[in-house]
C-alpha positions in Angstrom: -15.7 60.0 13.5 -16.6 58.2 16.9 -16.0 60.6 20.2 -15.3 57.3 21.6 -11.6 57.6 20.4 -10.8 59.9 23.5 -12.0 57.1 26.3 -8.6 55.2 27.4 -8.6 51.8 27.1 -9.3 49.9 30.4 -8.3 46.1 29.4 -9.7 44.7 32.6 -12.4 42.0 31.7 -15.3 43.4 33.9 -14.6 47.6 33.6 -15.6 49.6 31.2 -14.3 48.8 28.1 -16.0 45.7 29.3 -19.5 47.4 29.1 -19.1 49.3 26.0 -18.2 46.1 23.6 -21.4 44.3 24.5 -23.0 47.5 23.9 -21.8 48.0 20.8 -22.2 44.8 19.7 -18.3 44.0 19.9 -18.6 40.9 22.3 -19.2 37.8 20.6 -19.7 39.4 17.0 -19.9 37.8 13.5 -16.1 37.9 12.2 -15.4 38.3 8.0 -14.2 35.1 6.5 -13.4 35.2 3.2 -15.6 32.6 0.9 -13.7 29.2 0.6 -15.6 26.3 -1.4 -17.2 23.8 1.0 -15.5 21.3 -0.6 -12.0 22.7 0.1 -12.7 23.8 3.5 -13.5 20.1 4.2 -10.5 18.7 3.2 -8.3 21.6 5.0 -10.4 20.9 7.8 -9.0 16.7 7.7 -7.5 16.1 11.3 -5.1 13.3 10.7 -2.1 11.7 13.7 0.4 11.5 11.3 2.1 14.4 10.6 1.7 15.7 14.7 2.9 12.2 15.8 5.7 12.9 13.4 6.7 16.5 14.5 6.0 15.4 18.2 8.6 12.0 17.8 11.1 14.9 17.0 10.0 17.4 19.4 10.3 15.0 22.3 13.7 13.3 20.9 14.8 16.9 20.7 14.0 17.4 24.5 16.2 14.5 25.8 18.9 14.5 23.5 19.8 18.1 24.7 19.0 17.3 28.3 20.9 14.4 28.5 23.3 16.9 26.5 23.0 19.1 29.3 23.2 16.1 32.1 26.2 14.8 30.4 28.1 18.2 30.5 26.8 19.4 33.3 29.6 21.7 35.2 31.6 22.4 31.7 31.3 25.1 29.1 30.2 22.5 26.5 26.7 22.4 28.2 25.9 26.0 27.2 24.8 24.7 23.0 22.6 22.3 25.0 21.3 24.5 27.0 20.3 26.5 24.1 18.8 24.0 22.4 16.9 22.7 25.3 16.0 26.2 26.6 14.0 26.9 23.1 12.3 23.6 22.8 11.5 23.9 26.5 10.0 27.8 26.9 9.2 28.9 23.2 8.1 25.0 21.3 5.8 24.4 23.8 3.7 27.4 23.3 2.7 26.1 19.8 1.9 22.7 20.8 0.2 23.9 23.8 -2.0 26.3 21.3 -2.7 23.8 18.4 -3.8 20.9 21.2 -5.5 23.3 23.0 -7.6 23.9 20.0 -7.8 20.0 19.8 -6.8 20.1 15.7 -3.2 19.1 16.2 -4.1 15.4 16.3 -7.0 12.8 15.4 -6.8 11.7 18.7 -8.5 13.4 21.4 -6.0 11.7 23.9 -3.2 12.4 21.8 -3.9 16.3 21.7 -5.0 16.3 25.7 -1.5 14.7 26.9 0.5 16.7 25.0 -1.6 20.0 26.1 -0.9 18.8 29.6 2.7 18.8 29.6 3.2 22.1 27.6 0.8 23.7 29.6 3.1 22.6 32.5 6.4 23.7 30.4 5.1 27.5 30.2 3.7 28.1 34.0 0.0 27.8 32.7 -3.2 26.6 34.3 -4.2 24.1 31.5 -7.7 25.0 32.5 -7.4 28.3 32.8 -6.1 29.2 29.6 -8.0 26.5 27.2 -11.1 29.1 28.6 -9.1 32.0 28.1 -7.7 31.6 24.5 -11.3 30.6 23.8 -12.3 34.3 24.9 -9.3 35.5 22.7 -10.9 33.9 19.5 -14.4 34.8 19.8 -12.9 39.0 20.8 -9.9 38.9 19.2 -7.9 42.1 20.1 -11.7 43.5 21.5 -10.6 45.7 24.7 -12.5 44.4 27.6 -12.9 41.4 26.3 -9.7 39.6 24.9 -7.3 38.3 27.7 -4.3 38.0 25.8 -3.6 41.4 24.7 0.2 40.9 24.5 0.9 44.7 24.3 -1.6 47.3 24.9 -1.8 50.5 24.3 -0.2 53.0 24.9 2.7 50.2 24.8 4.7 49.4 27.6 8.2 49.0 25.7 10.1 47.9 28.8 7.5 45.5 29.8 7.6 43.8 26.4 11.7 43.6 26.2 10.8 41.9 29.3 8.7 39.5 27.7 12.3 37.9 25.8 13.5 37.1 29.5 10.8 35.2 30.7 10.8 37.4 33.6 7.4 38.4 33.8 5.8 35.2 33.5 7.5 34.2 36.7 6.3 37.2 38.0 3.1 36.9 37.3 2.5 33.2 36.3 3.9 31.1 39.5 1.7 33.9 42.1 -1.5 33.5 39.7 -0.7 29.7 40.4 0.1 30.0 44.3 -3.1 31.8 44.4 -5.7 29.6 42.6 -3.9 26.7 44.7 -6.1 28.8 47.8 -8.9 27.8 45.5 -9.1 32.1 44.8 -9.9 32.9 40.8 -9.7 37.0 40.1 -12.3 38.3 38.7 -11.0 38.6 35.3 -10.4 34.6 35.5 -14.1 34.4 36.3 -15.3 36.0 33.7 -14.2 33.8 31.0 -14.1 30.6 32.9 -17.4 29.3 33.8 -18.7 28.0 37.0 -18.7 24.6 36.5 -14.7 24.5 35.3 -13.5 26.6 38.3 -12.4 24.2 40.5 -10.9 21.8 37.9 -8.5 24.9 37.6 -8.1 25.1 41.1 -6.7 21.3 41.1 -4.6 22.0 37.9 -2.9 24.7 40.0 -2.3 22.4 42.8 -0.7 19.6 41.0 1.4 22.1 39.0 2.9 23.7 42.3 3.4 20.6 44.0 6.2 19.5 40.8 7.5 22.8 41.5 7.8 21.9 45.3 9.1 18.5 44.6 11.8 19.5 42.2 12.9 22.4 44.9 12.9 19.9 47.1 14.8 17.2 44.6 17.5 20.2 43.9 18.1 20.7 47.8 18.6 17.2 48.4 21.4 16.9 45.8 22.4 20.6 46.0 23.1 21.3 42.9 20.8 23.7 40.4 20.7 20.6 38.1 16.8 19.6 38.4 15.5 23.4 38.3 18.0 23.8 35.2 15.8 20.5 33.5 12.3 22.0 35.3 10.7 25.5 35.6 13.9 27.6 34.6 14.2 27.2 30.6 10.7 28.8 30.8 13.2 32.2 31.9 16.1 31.7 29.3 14.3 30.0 26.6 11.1 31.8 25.9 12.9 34.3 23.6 11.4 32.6 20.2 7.8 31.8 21.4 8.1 36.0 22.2 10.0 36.7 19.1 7.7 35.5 16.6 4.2 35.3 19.2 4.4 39.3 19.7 4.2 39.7 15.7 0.5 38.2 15.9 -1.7 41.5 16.4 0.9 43.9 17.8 0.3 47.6 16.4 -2.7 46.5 14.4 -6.4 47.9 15.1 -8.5 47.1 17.7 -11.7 46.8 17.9 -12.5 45.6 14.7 -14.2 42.4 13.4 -12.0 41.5 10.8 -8.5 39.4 11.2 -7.6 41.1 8.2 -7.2 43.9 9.9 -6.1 43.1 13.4 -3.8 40.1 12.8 -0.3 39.7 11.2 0.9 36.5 8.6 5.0 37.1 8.1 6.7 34.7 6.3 9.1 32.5 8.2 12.8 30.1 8.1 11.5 26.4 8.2 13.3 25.9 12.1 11.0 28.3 13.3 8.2 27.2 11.5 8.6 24.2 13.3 9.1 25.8 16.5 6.2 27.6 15.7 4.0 25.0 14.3 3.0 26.9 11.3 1.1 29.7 13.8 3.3 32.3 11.2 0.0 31.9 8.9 -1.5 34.0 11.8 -4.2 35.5 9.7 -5.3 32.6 8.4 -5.6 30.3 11.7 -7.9 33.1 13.7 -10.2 33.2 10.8 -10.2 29.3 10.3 -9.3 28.1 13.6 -10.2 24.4 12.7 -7.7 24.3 10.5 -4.7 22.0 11.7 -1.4 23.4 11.7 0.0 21.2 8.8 -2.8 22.5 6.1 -2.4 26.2 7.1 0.4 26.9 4.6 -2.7 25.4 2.1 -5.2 27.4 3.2 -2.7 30.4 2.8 -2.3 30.0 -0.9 -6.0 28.7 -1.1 -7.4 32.4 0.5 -4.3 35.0 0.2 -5.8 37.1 -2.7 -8.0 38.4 -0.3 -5.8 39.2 2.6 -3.0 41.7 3.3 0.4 40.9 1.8 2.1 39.1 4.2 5.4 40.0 5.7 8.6 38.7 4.1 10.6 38.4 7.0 10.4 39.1 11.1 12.9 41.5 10.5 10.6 43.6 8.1 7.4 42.7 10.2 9.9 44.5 13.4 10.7 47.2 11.2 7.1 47.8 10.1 6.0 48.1 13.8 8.3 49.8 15.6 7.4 53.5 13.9 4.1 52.3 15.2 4.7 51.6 18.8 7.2 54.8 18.8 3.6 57.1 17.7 1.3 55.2 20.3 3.9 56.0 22.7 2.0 59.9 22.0 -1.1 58.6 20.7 -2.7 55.4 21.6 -5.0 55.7 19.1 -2.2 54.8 16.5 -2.3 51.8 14.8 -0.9 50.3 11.4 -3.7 50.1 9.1 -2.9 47.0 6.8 -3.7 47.1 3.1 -6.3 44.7 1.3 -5.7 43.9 -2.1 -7.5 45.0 -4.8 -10.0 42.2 -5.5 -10.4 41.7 -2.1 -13.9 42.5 0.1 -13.6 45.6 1.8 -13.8 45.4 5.8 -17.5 46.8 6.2 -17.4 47.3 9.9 -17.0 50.1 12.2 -13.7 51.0 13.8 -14.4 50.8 16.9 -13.1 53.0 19.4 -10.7 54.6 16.8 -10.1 57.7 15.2 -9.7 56.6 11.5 -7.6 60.0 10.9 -5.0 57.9 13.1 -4.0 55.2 11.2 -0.5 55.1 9.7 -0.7 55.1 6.1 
């Protein structure tokens, strides 16, 4: 049992949780896969245009139709559908195209994937550069404290700070100051740490030109004083974030940490095929962080291809919800709490440590 279990967690970048995971050999490890044949791996691994040229025809046709929806009706209670509609595509759909582009697999087409990357990032009140370096960091440590920027929830959970999360709130409180304050060309430490040297002013600029829409569609809405151009720009990223949170919290929330093994630290739950699309297939959660060259389109393959040795998936986001919430409720107590998920019978046992974790505290 490691005596390590009573140190809290410090999720800063460069403290000590920092320290301890490249001592222990955390940072940067060697992550389980489970054995796929090279052969099959090297078709899942086919990047093709097609079926994200599809998806993004619709995504964008989506986008106007419901903002000229909302344009048209504009000042009537019919605009509120529209709104809905647009809100979603706006501040949740964008997360998932953001993600797969970022990871460059969505499309063939290096172009293809970068333009589309640009104008999500922009959507969800992210520095594109930034965060490409960031969710790089998040791959390599998934769910490794002191070293993964993108712990959604930590421990012990901050339950008002994650209903939060389904207003959009807090990523105008944190997002548009992070933004106002790498315009003055100032990175935090944490920022630093994963984004190297030669990228940091290329995420100064990114900041810059974000800021200065922002200005110019202020400055737009003044001119015709009405809230019409910040309803089309900046504020759907409050009001419609709700599904990107929804189904994005589900990923690792409540699982271990610390560990080198998705199995253990990462959720698949089975979902509708609207937010499957929304989502762009990132459902197959398990799947993607061991396999992360995989595009989007062959996950739900790789999923029947590997799923013998994973844990069963969950049915629904209801029962995924219903699964964690005991879980948050003990960490609440106990941060050393976590769900411990199941591996089939034929499948490899995890052969790691845990980390940082009592093993007496998992939830059976």
């Amino acid at each position: 049992m490691a005596t390590a279990a009573k140190t809290k967690r410090d999720y800063s970048l460069v403290g000590e949780s920092t320290r301890r995971a490249i001592e222990t050999g955390l940072a940067s490890a060697e992550w389980y896969h489970t054995d796929v044949p090279r052969k099959a791996m090297k078709e899942l691994m086919q990047r093709s245009d097609g079926p994200a040229i599809r998806d993004t025809v619709i995504w964008i046709a989506a986008i106007l139709g419901s903002a000229a929806g909302i344009v048209w009706f504009w000042g009537t209670w019919w605009v509120l559908p529209f709104l809905l509609v647009y809100g979603v595509l706006y501040g949740s759909s964008s997360d998932s195209r953001w993600h797969e582009c970022g990871h460059g697999t969505a499309f063939r087409t290096r172009w293809m994937s970068d333009v589309v990357y640009e104008i999500a990032s922009f959507m969800l009140v992210r520095n594109p550069v930034q965060w490409r370096w960031s969710h790089a960091r998040h791959h390599t440590d998934t769910i490794i404290v002191g070293r993964d920027a993108e712990i959604a929830v930590m421990r012990p959970p901050d339950l008002l700070r994650a209903a939060l999360a389904f207003t959009g709130i807090l990523d105008f409180r944190y997002a548009l100051p992070t933004l106002v304050r790498q315009v003055f060309g100032r990175l935090s430490d944490d920022e630093k740490s994963y984004i190297p040297e030669m990228e940091q002013a290329k995420a100064v600029t990114a900041a810059r030109w974000h800021i200065a829409v922002y200005v110019a569609t202020i400055a737009f809405a003044i001119a015709l004083g009405s809230w019409l151009p910040l309803v089309l720009i900046g504020l759907p990223r409050l009001y419609g974030s709700w599904h990107m949170v929804l189904t994005g919290l589900l990923q690792h929330i409540g699982l271990a940490d610390n560990v080198v093994d998705h199995r253990l630290n990462t959720r698949t739950v089975y979902m509708n095929p609207v937010s499957r699309f929304i989502y762009w297939n990132m459902n197959y959660h398990v799947e993607h962080h061991m396999f992360p060259m995989v595009p989007y389109h062959a996950l739900p393959k790789l999923h029947e291809l590997i799923k013998h040795d994973l844990p069963l998936p969950n049915p629904s986001m209801w029962h995924a919800y219903r699964e964690v919430w005991p879980v948050l409720l003990k960490q609440l107590q106990y941060e050393d709490y976590f769900l411990k998920r199941e591996l089939p019978p034929a499948a490899r046992p995890y052969r790691g440590e845990f980390h940082e974790v009592d093993m007496s505290a998992a939830a059976k």
